[in-house]
N, C-alpha and C positions, 0 to 999 in steps of 0.2 A: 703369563702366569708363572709364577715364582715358589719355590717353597724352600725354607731353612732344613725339612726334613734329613737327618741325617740317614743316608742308606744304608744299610744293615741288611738286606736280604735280596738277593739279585737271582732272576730267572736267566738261563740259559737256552736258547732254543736255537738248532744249527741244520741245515742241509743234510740229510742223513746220506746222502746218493754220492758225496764227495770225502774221500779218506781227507783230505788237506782240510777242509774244514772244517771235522770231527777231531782232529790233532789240534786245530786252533783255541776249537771250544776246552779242551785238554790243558792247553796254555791258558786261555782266561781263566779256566777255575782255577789253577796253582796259583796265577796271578793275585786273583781276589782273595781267595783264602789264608794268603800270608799277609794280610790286611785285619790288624786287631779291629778296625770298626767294623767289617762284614762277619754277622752272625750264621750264615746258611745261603747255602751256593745250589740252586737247583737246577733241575731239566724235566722238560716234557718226556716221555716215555722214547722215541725214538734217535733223542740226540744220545740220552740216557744208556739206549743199547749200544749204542758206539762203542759208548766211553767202559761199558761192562758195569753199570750201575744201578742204579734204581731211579726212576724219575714219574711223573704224574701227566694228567692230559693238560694238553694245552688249556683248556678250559678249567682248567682247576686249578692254574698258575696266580697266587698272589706274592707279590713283590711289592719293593721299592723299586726296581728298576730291569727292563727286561734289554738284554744285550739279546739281537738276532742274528745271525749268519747265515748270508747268502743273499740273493736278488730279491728285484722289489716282489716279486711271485711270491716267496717265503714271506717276507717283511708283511704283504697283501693276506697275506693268505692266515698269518699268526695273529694279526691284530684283529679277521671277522672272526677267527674262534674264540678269541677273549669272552668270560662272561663279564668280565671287569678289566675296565681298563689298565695299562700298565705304561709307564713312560717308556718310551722303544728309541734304544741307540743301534743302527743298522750297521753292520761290518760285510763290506759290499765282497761277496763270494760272486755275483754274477757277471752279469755283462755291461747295462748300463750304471746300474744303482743309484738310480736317483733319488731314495730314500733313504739311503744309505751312505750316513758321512763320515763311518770308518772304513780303512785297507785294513787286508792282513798285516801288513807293515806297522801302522800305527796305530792298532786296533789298544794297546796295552795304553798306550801316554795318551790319547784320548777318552780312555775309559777312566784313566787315572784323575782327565780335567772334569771330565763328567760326574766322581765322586766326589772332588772336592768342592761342586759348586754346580748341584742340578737345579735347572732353568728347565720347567718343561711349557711348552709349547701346543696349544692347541689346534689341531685342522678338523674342521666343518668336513661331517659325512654327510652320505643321503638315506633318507629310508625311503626305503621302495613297497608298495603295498598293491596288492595284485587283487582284485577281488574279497576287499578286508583282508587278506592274509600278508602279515607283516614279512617280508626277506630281508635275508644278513642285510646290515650297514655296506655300504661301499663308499672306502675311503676313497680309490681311485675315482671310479666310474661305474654306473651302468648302463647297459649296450642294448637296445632292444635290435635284433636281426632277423632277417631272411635266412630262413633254414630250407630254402629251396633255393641254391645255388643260380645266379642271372634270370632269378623271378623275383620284381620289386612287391613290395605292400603298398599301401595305402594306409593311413591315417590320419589326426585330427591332433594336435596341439594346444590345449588351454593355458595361460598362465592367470593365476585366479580369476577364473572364468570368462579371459578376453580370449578370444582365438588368434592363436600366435601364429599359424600355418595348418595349411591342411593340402600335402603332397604325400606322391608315390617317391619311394626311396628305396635303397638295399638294406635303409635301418636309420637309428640314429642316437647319439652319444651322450648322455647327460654326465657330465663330470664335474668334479671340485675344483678346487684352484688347485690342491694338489695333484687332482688327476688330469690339468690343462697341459702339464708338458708329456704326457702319456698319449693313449689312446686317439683323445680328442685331437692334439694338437697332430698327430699323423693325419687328419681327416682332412684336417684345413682351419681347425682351429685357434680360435688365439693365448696366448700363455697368458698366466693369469699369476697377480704373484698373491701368494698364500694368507696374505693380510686382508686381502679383499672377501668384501663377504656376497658369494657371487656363486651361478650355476652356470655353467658353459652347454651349451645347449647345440649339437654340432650337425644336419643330417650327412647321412653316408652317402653319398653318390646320389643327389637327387633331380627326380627329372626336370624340374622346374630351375630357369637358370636366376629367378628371383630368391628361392629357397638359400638363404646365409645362415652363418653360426649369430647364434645371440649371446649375451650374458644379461641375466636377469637376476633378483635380489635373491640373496639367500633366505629370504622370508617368503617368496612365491612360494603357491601351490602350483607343482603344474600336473596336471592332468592327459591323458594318452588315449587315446579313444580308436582304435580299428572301427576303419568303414566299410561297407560289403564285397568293398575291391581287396580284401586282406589277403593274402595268402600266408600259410604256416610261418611261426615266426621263434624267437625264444628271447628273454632278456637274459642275461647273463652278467654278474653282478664282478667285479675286482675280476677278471677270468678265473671265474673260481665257479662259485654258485651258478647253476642252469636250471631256468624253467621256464615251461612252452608259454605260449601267449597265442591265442586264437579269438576271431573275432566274437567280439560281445563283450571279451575282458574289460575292465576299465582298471588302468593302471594312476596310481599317483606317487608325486615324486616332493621330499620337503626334506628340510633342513633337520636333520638326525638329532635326536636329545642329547644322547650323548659324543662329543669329540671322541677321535686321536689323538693319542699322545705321545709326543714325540720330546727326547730328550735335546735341551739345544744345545748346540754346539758354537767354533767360530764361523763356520760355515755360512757365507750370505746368501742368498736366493740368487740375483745376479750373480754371482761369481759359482756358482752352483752350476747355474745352465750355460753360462759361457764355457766351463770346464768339460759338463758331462755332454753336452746336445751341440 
């Protein structure tokens, strides 16, 4: 996905816990601002107090283009409070950054190629629905676990309505192609590259030495069923969002309406995971 749209209003949203990247966001906005095409340069309320300014909730952010700083947690964690989405160019403050395909270094001459010629890019989320109630998007993954430490669960597997598996585990991983070099791909999963339209389906430590990761269409329904061997559990969405999950739940997992949107860059996927993993 493409658009000629010229940017004119760019959101800011930084790591409030580190002075160096609250100085960075400082330099982005001088940056942009001495830029006659950028009309208005904002912030979420706590990058905003860094900087000794005024700024708005995450959730109230509209732009053309949202620059984020810091790890994929931040990058994770800004894009489920959107209530609209916003194209996200990541300036990697953390550890891996695999979201994230700017440095402090070249965070300016990359934002400069991303002005002159935004390519946004779509990634397939999941929605997760717990008993009819709808939870955030998760661009990464969601985790359903064992919240009793070396006590497995038991459940049941549907992908529209065939039984994919039904074992005791410590949990297990449903991810995006974005979230297959994350969470998933630590378990034993396979990397998925971001074109594919595809659920990475991974369990955690399961007792069954038949139980493998799948990928299935990103059109599956797939459905979660606790059986009377449950013990206490919780899904937990991007590491962010938590809520319990006890038996009777019936949990289901599909292809989210709306994407992610991520600004592109020259960055290839190969040469991404050869670099950062």
């Amino acid at each position: 996905m493409s658009t000629d749209e010229i940017v004119k209003r760019v959101a800011i949203v930084s790591r409030y816990d580190e002075p160096d990247a609250i100085r960075l966001a400082g330099r982005i906005q001088n940056h942009l601002e001495s830029k006659p095409s950028i009309e208005e340069v904002i912030f979420d309320h706590d990058t905003a107090s860094g900087l000794g300014t005024d700024g708005v909730p995450i959730e109230e952010l509209r732009a053309d283009l949202l620059i984020v700083i810091g790890g994929d947690g931040t990058i994770l964690r800004t894009i489920q409070k959107l209530k609209k989405q916003i194209p996200v160019l990541g300036v990697n403050f953390g550890r891996v950054g695999f979201l994230a395909d700017a440095t402090s270094e070249n965070a300016l001459s990359m934002i400069d190629e991303v002005l002159a010629d935004l390519t946004v890019e779509e990634r397939m989320r999941l929605a997760i629905n717990v008993n009819g109630d709808l939870l955030p998007y998760a661009t990464n993954e969601a985790v359903i676990v064992t919240t009793r430490p070396a006590k497995m669960f038991a459940f049941r597997i549907l992908v529209d309505g065939h039984e994919l598996d039904c074992l005791r585990a410590d949990g297990i991983v449903f991810a995006t192609p974005t979230g297959s070099t994350a969470y998933a791909m630590s378990a034993g999963g396979p990397i998925v590259d971001p074109k594919v339209g595809g659920i990475v389906i991974v369990p955690l430590a399961p007792y069954k030495l038949s139980s493998r990761p799948w990928v299935v269409s990103a059109d599956s329904r797939i459905t979660v069923e606790p059986i009377p061997a449950f013990k206490d559990a919780a899904i937990v969405i991007d590491g962010h969002h938590t809520r319990p999950v006890r038996a009777g739940d019936l949990i289901t997992i599909t292809r989210a309406e709306e994407p992610a949107l991520f600004a592109k860059t020259g960055w290839r996927f190969y040469e991404k995971v050869r670099s950062k993993l």
